[in-house]
C-alpha positions in Angstrom: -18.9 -2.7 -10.5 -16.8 0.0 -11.8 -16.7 -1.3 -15.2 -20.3 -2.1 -15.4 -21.2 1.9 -14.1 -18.8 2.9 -16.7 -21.1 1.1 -19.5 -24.0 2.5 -18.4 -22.5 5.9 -18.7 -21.2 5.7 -22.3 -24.5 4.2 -23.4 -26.4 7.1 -22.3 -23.9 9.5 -23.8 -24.0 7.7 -27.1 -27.9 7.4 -27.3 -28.5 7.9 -31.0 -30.1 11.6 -31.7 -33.5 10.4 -33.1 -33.8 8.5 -30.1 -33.5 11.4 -28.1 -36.1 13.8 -29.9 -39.0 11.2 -29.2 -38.8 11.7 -25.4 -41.8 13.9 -23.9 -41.1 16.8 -21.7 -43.7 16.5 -18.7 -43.6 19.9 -16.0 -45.7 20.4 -13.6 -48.0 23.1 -14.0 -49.8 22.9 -11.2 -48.7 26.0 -9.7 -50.2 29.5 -11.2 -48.5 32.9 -11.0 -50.0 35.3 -13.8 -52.7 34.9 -16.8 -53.2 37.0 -20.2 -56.0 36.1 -22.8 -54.9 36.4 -26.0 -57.1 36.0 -29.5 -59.8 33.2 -27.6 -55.9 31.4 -26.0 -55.6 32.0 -22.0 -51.6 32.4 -21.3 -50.8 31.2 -17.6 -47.2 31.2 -16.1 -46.7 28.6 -13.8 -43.1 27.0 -12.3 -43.8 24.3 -15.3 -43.5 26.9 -18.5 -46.5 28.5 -20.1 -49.5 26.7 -20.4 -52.4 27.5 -22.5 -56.0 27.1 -22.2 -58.3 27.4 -25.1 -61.5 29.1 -23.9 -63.8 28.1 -26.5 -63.5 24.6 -26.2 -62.1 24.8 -22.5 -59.5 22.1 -23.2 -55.6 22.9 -22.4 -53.6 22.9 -24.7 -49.6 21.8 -25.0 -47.5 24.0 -22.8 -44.2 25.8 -23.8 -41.6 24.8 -22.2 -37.2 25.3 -22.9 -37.9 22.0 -25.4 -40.0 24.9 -27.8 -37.8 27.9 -27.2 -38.3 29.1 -23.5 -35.3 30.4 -21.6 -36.9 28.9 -18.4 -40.0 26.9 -17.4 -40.4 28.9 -14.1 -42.8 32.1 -15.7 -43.6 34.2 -12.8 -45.5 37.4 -14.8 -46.8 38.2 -18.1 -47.5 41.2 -20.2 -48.6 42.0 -23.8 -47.1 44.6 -25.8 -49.5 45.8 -28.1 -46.6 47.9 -30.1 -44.9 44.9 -31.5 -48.1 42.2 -30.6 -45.6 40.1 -28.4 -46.6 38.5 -25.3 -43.7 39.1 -22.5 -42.6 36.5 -20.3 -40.6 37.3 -17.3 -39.1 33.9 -15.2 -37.5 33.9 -12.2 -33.8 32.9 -13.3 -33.4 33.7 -17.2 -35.6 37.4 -17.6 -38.2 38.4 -20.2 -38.7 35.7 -23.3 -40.5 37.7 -25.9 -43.3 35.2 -27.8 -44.5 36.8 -31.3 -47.0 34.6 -34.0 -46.1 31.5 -32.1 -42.7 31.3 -31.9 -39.8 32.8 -29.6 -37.8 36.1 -30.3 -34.5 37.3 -29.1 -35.1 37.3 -25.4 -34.3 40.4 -22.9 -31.6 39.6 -20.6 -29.0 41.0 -18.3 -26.8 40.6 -21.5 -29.0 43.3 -23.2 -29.0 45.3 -19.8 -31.8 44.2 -17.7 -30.7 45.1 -14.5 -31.4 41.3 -13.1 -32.6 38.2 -14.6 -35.1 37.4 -12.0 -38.2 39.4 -12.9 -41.0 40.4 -10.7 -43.3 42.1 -12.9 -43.6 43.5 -16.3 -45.7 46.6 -17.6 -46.0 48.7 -20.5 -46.8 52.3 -21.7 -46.8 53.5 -24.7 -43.9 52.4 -26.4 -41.6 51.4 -23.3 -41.4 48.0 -21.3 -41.1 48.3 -17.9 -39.6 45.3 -15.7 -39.4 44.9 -11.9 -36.5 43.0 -10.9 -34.8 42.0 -7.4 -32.0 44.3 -8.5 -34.0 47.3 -9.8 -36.4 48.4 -12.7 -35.4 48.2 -16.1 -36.9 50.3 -19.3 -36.7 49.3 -22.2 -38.1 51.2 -25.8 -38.8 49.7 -29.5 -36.0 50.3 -32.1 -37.6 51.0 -35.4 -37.5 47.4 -36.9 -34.7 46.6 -34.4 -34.8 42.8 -33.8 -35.2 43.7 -30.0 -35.6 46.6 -27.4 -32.9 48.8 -26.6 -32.5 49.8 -23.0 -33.3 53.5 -22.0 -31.8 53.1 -18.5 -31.7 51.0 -15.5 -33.4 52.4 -11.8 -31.8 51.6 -8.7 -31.2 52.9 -5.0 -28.6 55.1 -7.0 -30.6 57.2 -9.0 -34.2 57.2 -7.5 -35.8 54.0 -5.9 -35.6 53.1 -2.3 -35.3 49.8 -2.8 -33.9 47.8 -5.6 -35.2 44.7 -4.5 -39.0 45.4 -6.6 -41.7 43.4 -5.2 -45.0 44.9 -7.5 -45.2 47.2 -10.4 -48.1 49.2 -12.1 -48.3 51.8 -14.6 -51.5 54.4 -15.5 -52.4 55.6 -19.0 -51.7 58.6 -17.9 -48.1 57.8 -17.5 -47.4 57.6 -13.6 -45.5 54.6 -12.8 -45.3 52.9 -9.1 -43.1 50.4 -8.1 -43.5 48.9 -4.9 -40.7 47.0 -1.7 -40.3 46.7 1.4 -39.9 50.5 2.3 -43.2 51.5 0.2 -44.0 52.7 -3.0 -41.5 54.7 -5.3 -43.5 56.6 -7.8 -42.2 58.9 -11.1 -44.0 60.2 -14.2 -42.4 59.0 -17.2 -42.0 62.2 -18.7 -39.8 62.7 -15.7 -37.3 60.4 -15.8 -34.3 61.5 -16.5 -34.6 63.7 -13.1 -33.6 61.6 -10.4 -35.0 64.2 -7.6 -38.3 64.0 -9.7 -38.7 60.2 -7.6 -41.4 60.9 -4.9 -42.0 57.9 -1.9 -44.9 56.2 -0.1 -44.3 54.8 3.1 -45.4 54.4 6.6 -43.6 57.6 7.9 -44.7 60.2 5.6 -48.6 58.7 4.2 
């Protein structure tokens, strides 16, 4: 029995290469979290990678999955970025893959400094992407022709939320940002950032 299990095992790992590129990848995509149109294409995150619905002929097309370049088929929030035209994809285990003329850039990750890689919520202004994590919120800013963003700073119980655990995220055109937890909203304009006391709070004792 032993001998026959240990067959089986170095047949699989010797399956010739070609082989292995003609399997199909099937998710299930069942289950929606987010949706951006896009140029006529509907982007939706689900927990099977991004799927993609065509809206003039109302036919979906392939998804994205990690088999075309995504860090993580579970996309829980999307955002686009008009500043670089990118469409921002946060998951819940491997951060913010950044998806440019149909194919995948340099993702954002807590390698580059997000404060966490499961994300919550993304939003932009201006220049500056703005991610809600379970561990804080992370801003980020464009870089001249810099392959990818640079971090301006990371916000945590430390220097102005009242949670770090970010549950919902929203930003104005006039600049005010909110970021929402269990103990309320934590609010900031983003001229004021850089002043820690200049965090206000929203919550069921003071509102």
């Amino acid at each position: 029995m032993k001998k026959i299990l240990l067959l089986l095992i170095t047949g699989i790992l010797f399956v010739p290469l070609p082989a292995v590129k003609d399997w199909e990848i099937h998710t299930n995509t069942t289950h929606l979290f987010d949706a951006y149109e896009l140029n006529g294409i509907v982007y939706i995150a689900s927990w099977g990678g991004l799927s993609r619905l065509d809206r003039q002929t109302g036919e979906f097309l392939q998804p994205y999955t990690t088999v075309d370049g995504l860090s993580n088929n579970e996309i829980r929030t999307l955002d686009y970025f008009p500043d670089n035209d990118e469409l921002l994809l946060g998951s819940g285990r491997q951060g913010i893959d950044r998806f440019q003329n149909g194919n995948f850039l340099i993702p954002l990750n807590d390698v580059l400094g997000l404060a966490s890689n499961n994300v919550r919520q993304i939003c932009h202004l201006d220049t500056l992407i703005l991610a809600a994590t379970d561990q804080g919120l992370s801003i980020f800013t464009k870089f001249g022709d810099f392959p990818f963003p640079f971090l301006l700073n990371n916000f945590t119980i430390d220097n102005g939320l009242s949670s770090n655990m970010i549950t919902s995220l929203a930003v104005t055109s006039d600049g005010w940002i909110f970021c929402g937890s269990s103990n309320g909203i934590d609010y900031i304009h983003a001229d004021s950032l850089n002043q820690i006391d200049a965090w206000q709070n929203l919550n069921d004792n003071n509102s």
